[in-house]
C-alpha positions in Angstrom: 14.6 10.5 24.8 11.3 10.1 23.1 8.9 13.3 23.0 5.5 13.3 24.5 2.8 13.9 21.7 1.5 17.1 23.2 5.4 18.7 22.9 5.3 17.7 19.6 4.0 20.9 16.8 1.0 19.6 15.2 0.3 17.2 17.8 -4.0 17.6 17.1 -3.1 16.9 13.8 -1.8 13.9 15.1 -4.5 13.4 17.7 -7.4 14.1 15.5 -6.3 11.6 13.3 -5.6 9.2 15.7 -9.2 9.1 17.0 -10.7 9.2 13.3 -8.4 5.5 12.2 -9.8 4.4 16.1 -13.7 5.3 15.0 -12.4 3.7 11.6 -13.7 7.1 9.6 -10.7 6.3 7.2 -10.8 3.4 5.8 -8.7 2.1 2.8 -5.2 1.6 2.6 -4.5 4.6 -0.3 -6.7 6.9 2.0 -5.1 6.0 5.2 -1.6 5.9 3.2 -2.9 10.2 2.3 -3.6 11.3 5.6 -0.6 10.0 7.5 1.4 11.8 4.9 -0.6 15.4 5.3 0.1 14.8 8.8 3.3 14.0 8.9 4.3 17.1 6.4 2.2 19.3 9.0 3.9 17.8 11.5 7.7 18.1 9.9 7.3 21.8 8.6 6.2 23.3 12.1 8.9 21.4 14.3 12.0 22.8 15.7 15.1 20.8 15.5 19.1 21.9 15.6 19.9 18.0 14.3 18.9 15.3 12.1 18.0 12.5 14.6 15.5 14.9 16.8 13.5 15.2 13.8 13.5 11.9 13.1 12.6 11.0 16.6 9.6 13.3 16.3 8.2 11.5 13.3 9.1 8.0 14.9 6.6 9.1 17.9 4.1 10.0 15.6 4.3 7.1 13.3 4.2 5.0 16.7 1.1 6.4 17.4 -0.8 6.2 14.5 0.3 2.7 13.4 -0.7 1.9 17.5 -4.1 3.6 16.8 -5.5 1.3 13.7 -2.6 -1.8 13.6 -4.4 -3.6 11.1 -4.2 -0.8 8.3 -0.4 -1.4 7.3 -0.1 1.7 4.9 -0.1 4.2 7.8 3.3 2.6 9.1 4.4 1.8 5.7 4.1 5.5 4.9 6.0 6.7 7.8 8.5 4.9 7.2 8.8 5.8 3.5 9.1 9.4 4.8 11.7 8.1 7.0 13.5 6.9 4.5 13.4 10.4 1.9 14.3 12.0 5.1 17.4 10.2 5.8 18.0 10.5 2.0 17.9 13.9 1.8 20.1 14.8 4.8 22.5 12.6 3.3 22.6 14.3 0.2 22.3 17.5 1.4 25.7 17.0 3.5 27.7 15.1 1.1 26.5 16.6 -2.2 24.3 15.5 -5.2 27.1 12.5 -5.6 26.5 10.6 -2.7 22.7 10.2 -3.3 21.3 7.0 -2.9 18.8 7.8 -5.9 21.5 7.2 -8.2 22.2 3.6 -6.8 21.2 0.8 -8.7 17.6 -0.9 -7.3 16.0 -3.6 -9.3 12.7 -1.5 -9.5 14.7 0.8 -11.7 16.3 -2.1 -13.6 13.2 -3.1 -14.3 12.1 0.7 -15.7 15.1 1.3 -17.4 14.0 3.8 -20.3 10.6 4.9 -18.7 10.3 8.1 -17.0 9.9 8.3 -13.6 8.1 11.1 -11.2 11.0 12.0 -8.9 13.8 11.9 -11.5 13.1 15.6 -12.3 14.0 16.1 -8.9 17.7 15.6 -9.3 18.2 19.0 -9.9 16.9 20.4 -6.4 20.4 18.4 -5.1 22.7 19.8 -7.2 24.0 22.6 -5.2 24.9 21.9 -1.5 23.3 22.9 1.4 25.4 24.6 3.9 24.0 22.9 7.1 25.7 23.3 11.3 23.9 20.6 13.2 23.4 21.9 17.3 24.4 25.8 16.6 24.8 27.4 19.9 24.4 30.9 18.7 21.1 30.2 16.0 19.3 26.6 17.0 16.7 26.8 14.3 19.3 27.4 10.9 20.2 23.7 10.6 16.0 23.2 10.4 16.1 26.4 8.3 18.4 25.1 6.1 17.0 21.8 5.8 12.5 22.2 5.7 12.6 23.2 2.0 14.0 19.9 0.2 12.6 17.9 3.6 9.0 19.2 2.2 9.9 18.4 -1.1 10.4 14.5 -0.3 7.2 14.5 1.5 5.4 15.9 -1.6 7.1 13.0 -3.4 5.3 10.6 -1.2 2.1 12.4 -1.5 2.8 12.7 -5.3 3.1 9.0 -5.6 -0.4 7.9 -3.7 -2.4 10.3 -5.8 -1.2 9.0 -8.6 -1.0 5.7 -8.2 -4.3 4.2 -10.0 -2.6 5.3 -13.3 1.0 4.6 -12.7 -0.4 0.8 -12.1 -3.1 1.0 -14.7 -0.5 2.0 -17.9 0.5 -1.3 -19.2 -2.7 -2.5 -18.2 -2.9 -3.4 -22.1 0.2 -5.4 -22.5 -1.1 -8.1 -19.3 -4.6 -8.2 -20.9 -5.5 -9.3 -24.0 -8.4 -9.6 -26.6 -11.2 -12.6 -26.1 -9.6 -13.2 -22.8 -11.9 -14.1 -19.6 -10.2 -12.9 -16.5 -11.5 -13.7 -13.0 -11.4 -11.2 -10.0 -13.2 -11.1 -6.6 -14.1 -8.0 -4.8 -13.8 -4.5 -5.2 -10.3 -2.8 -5.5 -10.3 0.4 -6.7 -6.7 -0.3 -8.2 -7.9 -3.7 -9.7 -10.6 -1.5 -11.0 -8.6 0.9 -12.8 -6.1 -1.7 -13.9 -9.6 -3.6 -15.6 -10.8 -0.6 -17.3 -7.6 1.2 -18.4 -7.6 -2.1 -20.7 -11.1 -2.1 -21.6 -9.4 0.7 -23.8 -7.8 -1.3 -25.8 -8.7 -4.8 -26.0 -12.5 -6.6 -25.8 -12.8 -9.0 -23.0 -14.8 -10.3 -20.3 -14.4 -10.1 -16.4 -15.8 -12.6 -14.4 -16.6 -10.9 -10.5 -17.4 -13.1 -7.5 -19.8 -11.7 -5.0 -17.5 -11.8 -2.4 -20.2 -13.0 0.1 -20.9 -11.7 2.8 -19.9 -8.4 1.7 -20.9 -8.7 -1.2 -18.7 -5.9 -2.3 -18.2 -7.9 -5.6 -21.6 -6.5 -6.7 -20.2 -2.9 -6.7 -17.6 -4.2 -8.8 -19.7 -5.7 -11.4 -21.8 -2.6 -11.4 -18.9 -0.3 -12.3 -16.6 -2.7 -15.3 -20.7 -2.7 -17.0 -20.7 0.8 -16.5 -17.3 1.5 -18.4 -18.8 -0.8 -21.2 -16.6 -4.3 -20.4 -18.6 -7.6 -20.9 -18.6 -8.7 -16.6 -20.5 -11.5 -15.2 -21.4 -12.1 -11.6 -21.0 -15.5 -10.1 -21.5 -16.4 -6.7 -18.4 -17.8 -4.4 -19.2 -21.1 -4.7 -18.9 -21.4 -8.8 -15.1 -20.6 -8.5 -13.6 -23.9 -9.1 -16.1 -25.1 -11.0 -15.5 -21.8 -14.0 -11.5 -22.1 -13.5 -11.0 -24.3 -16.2 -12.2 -21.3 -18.7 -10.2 -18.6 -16.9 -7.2 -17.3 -18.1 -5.7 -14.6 -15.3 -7.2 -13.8 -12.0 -6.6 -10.2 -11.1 -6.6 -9.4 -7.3 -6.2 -6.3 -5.0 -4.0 -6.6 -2.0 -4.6 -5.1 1.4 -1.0 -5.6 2.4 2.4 -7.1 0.8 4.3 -9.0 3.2 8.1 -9.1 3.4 7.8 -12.7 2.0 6.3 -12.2 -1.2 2.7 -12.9 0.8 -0.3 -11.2 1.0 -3.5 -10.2 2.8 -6.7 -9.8 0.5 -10.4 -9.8 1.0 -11.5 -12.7 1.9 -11.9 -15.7 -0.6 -8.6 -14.7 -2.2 -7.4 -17.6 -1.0 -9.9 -19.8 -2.3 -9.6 -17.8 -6.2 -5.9 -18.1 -5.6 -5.9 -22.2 -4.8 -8.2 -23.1 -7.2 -5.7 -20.6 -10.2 -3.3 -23.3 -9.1 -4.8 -26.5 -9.3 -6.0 -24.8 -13.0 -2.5 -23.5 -13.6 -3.6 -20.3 -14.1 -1.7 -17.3 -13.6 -2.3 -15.1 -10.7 -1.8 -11.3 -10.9 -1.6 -8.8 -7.7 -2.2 -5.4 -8.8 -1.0 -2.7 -5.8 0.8 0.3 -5.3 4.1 0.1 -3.6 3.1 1.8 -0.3 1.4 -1.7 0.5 5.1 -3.6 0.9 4.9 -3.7 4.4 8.4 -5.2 6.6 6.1 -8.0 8.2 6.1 -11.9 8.2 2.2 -13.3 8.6 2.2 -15.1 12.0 -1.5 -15.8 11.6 -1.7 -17.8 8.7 -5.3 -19.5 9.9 -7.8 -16.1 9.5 -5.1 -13.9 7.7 -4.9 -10.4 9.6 -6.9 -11.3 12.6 -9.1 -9.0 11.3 -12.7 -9.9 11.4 -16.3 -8.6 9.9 -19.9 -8.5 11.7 -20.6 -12.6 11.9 -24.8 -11.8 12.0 -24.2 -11.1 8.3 -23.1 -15.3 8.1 -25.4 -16.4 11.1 -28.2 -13.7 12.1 -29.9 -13.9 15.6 -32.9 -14.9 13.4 -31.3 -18.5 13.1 -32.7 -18.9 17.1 -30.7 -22.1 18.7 -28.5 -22.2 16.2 -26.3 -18.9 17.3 -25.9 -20.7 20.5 -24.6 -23.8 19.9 -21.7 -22.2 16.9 -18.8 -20.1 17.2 -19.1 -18.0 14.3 -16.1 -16.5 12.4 -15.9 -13.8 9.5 -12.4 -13.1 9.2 -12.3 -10.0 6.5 -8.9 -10.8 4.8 -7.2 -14.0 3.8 -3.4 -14.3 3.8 -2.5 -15.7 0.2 0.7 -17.6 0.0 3.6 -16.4 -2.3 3.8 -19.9 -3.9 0.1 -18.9 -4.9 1.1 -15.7 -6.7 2.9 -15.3 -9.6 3.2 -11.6 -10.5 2.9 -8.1 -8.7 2.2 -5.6 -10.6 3.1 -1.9 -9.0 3.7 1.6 -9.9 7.1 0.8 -10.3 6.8 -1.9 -12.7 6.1 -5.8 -12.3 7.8 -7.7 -9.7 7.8 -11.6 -9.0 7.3 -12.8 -5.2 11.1 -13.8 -5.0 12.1 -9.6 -5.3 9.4 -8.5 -2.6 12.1 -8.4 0.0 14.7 -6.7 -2.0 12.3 -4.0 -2.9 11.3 -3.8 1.0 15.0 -3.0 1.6 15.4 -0.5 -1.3 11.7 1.3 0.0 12.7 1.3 3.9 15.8 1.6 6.0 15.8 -1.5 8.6 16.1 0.8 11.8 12.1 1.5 10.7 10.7 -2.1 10.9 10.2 -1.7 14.2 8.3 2.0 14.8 
């Protein structure tokens, strides 16, 4: 039976968060990706719960809700289900012993980071000695939550962990990807993009070429920052893309969301930088953290996300007849093909389209797709 929000401890946690991804007050997928893990830890470390699947009914209510409140921003559901997944994790661990952890399973994400340090590794420890836990007690309800909080909060903080430092842990081989004298091509403003560009401005001298990213425009904010940080950048408007391919050697993007099929959604004129990469047969880079693999298949291929912009800022009033005689459209993300990609680049290491899905099954437990 599912729970009704208001039973639920920390339910205006919930609530008030609900109403602020409505009002769209947070906006960004790291950002939203933050908050739906505070909540959720509020939410976990003040519920009562004598077994494992009424906790995990609680946090499948309020992931339901949240994800229900803003649908188009895919890290809020991603993230609950993440938690989801470190909570089945550490149950299991916790009942069978440090042996039966699935962290010590073999996962192509830590095939591919074999030899490099990793965050949570240090955690190992925490699940070496067992945790006596009685699911349903008669005579004391709250032990088996007792019992169970501490290394619960502890996977949480992994999450959280993870999201602030995901910039850097994207950023670090920045270096080997980019090299000296190269020109690389990137359109709008991603702030892990951004860090990716700079973090090799440490080491090698090259240029960026920025599209405006009309009508945004948020290209401009991009440009300003790279000049900033002391990296040769040029602005171009949208519409010199093709024509400047020939002397690019990478484009760069930022991804709003990773699809389940190696696809993505991305600001709008992705598509365009993307297309024209491949008539060039230049490569194509996705830098994004891993909380952007979302379980989903793009039904919408014609305006991406079905997510769309003010359309005065193509067509103002000003225009008179005009506006009355168009439709106009200003869909705000395009959905880039995984033929059209050839590398993502994550905080856990660089993955071609082909292993999105098997990294969607190692991130997320299938009973999740579905909130």
């Amino acid at each position: 039976m599912t729970p009704e929000l208001h039973m639920i401890p920390g339910h205006r946690a919930v609530e008030t968060l609900v109403a602020k991804l409505r009002r769209r007050q947070v906006v960004g997928s790291r950002e939203a990706a933050l908050e739906t893990a505070l909540v959720l830890r509020q939410v976990v470390s003040k519920a009562r719960f004598s077994n494992i699947q009424q906790l995990i009914t609680v946090i499948r209510e309020v992931g339901r809700r949240l994800a229900e409140a803003q649908p188009k921003e895919h890290s809020v559901g991603n993230t609950v289900r993440r938690v989801l997944h470190n909570v089945r994790e550490e149950y299991n661990t916790a009942i069978k012993g440090s042996a039966a952890s699935s962290r010590n399973v073999y996962s192509i994400s830590k095939f591919v980071l074999q030899g490099q340090p990793r965050k949570h590794t240090g955690n190992a420890a925490k699940s070496e000695a067992r945790i006596t836990l009685k699911e349903n007690d008669p005579d004391d309800p709250d032990s088996f939550a007792r019992a169970l909080k501490p290394v619960l909060m502890e996977a949480i903080q992994d999450v959280l962990d993870e999201l602030e430092t995901v910039y850097d842990n994207v950023s670090k081989n920045a270096k080997d990807h980019i090299h000296s004298d190269e020109i690389i091509l990137t359109i709008g403003h991603s702030k892990t993009v951004e860090a990716f560009l700079k973090s090799a401005g440490h080491y090698h001298n090259y240029t960026v070429i920025v599209a405006e990213t009309a009508p945004s425009y948020q290209g401009h904010e991009m440009a300003r920052s790279l000049s900033a940080a002391g990296i040769s950048t040029f602005l171009v408007p949208d519409s010199s893309i093709f024509a400047i391919m020939s002397r690019v050697n990478k484009v760069i993007l930022g991804a709003h969301a990773i699809l389940a099929n190696g696809g993505l959604f991305a600001i709008s004129g992705s598509l365009l930088a993307a297309t024209a990469a491949r008539a060039h047969s230049t490569p194509v880079v996705v830098c994004a953290g891993q909380f952007k693999l979302t379980p989903l298949w793009n039904l919408y291929h014609e305006h991406g996300a079905l997510d769309f912009a003010n359309p005065s800022s193509v067509l103002g009033f000003e225009e008179g007849k005009l506006v009355e005689r168009v439709d106009v459209v200003n869909p705000y993300y395009d959905y880039v093909g995984p033929e059209l990609v050839d590398v993502f680049i994550t905080n856990d290491g660089d993955h071609p389209p082909s292993s999105v899905y098997r990294l969607i099954k190692e991130t997320y437990d299938d009973d999740d797709h579905e909130l």
